[in-house]
N, C-alpha and C positions, 0 to 999 in steps of 0.2 A: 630657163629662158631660151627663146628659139631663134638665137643669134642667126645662124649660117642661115635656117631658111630664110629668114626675111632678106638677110643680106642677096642671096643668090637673087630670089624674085626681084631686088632692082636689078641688079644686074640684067638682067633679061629683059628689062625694057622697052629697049629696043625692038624687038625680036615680038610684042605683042600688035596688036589691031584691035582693040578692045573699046569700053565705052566711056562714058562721059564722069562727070565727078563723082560718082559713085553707081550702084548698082540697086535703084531702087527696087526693077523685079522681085514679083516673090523668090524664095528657091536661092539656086546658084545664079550667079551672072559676073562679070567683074566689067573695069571700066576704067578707062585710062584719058585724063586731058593734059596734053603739055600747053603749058601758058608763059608766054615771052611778054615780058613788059619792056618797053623801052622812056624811059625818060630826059629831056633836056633841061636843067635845072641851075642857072646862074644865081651866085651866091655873094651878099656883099656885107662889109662890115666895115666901119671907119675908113671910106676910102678904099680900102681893097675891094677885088675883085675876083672871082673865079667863076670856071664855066665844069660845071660836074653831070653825070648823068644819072643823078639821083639812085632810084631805088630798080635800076635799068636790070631785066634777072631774065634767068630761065628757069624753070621749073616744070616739074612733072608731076602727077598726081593720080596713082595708081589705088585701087579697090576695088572691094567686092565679097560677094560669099562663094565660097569654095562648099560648105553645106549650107541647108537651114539654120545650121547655129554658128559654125564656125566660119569667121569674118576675118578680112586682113584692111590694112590701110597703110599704103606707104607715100611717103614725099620725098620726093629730091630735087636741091636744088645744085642746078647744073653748071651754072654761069649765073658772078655778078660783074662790080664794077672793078673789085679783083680777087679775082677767077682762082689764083693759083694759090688764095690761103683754104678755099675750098677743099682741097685737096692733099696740100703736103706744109709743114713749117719748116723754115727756112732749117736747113742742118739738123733738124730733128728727124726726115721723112715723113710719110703717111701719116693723115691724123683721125680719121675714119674713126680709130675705137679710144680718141682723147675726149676726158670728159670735161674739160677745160678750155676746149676750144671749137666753133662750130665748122663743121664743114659739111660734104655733099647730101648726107644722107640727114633729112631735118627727123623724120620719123619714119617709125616701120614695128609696125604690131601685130600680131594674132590675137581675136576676142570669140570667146567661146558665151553664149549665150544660155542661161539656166531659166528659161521664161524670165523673171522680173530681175535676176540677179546673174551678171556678168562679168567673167574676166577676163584679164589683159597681161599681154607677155612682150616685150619688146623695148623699141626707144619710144615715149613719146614726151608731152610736155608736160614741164610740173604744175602744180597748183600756184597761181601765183599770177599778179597782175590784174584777174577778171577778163571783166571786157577789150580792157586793151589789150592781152595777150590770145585771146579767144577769136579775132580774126586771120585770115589766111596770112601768111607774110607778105606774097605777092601781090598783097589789095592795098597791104598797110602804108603812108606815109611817112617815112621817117620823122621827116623835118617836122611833123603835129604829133610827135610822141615822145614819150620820157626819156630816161636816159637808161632807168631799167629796162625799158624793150629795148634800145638800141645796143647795151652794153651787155645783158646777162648771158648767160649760155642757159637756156632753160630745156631746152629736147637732152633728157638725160635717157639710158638704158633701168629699166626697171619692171614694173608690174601695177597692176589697177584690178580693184572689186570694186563693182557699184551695185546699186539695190536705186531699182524705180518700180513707183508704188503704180496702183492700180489704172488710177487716173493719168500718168504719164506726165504729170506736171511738176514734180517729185523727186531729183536724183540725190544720192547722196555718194558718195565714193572717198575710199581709204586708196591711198598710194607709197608705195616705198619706191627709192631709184637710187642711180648712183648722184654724186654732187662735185660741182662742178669746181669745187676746192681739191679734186685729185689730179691727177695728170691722168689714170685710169680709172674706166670704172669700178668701184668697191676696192680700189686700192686701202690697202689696210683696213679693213674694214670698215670704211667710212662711206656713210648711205645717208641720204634723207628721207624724211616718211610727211606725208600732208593728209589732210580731211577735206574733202567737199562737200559745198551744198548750190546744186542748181535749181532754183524753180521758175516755174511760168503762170503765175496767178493773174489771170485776165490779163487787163493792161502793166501789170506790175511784174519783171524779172529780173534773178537775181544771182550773182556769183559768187558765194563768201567761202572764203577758206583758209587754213593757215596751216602751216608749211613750216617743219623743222629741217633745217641743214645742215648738214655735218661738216665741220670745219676741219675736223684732223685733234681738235681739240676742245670745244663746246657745241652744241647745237643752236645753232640762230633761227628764234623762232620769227617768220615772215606771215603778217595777216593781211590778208586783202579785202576790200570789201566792194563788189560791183551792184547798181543799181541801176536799173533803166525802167522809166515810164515814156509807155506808146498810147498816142491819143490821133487817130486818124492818123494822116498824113507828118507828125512831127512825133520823135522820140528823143528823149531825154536820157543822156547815159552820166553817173558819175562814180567815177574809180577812186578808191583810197588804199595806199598801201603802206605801209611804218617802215617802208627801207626808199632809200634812193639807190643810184648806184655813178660809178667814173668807170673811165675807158680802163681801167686796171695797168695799164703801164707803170705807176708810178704808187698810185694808192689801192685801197682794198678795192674789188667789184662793186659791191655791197655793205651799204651802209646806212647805221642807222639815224634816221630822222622820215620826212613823209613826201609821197608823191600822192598827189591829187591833180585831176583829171574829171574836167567837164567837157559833153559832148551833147551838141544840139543837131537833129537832123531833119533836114524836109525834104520830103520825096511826093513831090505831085503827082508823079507817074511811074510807072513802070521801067521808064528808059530815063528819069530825072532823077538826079539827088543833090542837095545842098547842106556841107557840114561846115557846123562852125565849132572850132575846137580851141581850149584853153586850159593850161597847167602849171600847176605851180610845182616845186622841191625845195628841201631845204634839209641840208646836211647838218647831221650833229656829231658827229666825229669830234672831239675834242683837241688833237693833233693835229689837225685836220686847220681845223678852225683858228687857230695859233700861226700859221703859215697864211702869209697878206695876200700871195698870189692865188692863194685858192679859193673859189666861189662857194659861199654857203650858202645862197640862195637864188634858185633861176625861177625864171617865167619863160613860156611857148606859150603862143596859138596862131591860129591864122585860119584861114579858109578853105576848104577844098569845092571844085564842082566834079560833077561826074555825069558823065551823058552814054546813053548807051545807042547809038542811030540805025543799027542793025546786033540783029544775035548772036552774043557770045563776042560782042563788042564794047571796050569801056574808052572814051576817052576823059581825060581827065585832066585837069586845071589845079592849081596852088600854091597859095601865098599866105606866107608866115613870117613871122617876126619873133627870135627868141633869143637870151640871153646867155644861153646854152654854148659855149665852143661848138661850133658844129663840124671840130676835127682840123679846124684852120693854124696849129698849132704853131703854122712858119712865118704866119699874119705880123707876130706880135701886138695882137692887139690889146689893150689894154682889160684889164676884169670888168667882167658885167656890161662887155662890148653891145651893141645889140647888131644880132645877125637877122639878116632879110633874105629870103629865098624866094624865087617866081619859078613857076617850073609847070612844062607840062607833059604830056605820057599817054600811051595808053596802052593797052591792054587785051591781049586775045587770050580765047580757052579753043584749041583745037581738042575738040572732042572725036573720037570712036567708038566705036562700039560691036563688040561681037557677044551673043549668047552664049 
């Protein structure tokens, strides 16, 4: 595993003038966009009140080919809404190589490419979630998302083989990493390993996978299953996965029972989007469930818009309604509160570019 290099190339950063989200060119090229979101987001529940700045971030997003085969891809994000668990835990120090906890560096991989079949060395994400883990973070919603994208530490250090068939519509990939049950990566020798399957069959795509994790003491196996139908102007997405997850403070991460996740969108134009989003969870922990104060079943959704008015511009709009704590834990509010969020943001890609 090619820890230090990757590591070094973000560090340098800085230090490049490079292109935009990736490097299409044939050949070598690389490509660098940093993207700031800023969001205003007031949040209420039973009479309370709060003013938060949602999913407000920075981020960078560096790639490219160094040869015709060999590829890199890193992210980091720089700043959120706080910055400084990015970085260090409190009395622990640096947390850069914890696999229990996220901070600056979300990925960073080398992929060496064998015409239809490719490998991969580094940090990246595990199998797991589908579609709703398969967009950028900086694009995503909190407040219209589960509890496992808000809660899991999924960018683990590991490795990836994929095989895509002829037609390109076709992926399939084995992944082993470390798991986020260690405080280090591969501590004691504990890893997780998953199986993917992506395809793109006309208007039909799909994300299914499942995902063993190594707990220190059995392996939990995680199945996901993503489906999205596109007909013109409207796509249809629905996620199912056999874990939920809690903020881990007090209960496990990950747990079993189901999140499900429907996603409707229209997009008239090129600079127009409208998504309507809706989800359910329902925990089955047994000890879990025995305890009054703990929720064993949420619902989210709510609305987003998204307008693009000039390029490599997103402004963005939304309002949700969900059942979910959304972190208000000094609220006291009672179980099964319903939280309301209106909030809006948006969105730049400063891109570069050098040959």
């Amino acid at each position: 595993m090619k820890k230090i290099l990757v590591v070094c190339v973000a560090a340098l950063l800085p230090c490049f003038l490079v292109s935009a989200q990736g490097a299409d060119d044939a050949g070598t090229g690389v490509g660098l966009s940093v993207i700031p979101r800023i969001d205003l987001t007031p949040q209420f529940a039973e009479g309370n009140g709060s003013f938060t700045l949602g999913n407000s971030s920075l981020y960078s997003l560096f790639e490219g080919n160094i040869t015709e085969s060999l590829s890199f891809s890193v992210c980091n994000h720089w700043l959120s809404t706080s910055p400084s668990e990015l970085y260090t835990i409190e009395g622990e120090g640096a947390n850069l190589f914890r696999s229990d906890w996220t901070n600056w560096l979300d990925w960073a991989y080398l992929s060496y490419d064998f015409g239809n079949l490719s490998v991969s060395l580094g940090k990246d994400v595990m199998f797991i979630g589908s579609f709703e883990f398969d967009a950028y973070d900086f694009e995503v919603h909190p407040q219209l998302s589960s509890s496992l994208w808000n809660n899991f530490c999924c960018y683990q250090w590991g490795g990836k083989i994929a095989y895509m068939n002829e037609s390109e519509n076709t992926q399939i990939s084995a992944q082993f990493s470390s798991s986020p049950y260690t405080v280090r990566p591969f501590e004691d020798g504990v890893l997780s390993a998953g199986l993917e399957w992506r395809g793109e069959y006309g208007p039909l795509s799909n994300i299914w996978s499942i995902l063993f994790i190594g707990d220190g003491q059995a392996y939990r196996p995680v199945v996901s299953l993503g489906q999205r139908f596109t007909a013109g102007d409207f796509s249809i997405e629905l996620d199912w996965t056999n874990r939920c997850a809690t903020d881990g403070e007090i209960y496990d991460i990950l747990c079993p029972g189901n999140t499900l996740i429907g996603k409707l969108s229209y997009t008239p134009s090129e600079t127009t989007e409208l998504i309507l989003s809706c989800g359910y969870e329902n925990n089955k922990t047994e000890e879990l469930i025995a305890d009054s104060s703990f929720i064993e079943e949420s619902l989210f959704s709510g609305l987003a818009f998204h307008w693009s008015p000039v390029e490599n511009l997103r402004l963005h709009a939304v309002a949700s309604l969900s059942t979910i704590n959304m972190g208000m834990v000094d609220w006291n509010i009672s179980k099964n509160a319903l939280t309301a969020t209106i909030g809006v943001g948006a969105l730049y890609y400063f891109n570069l570019k050098l040959k």
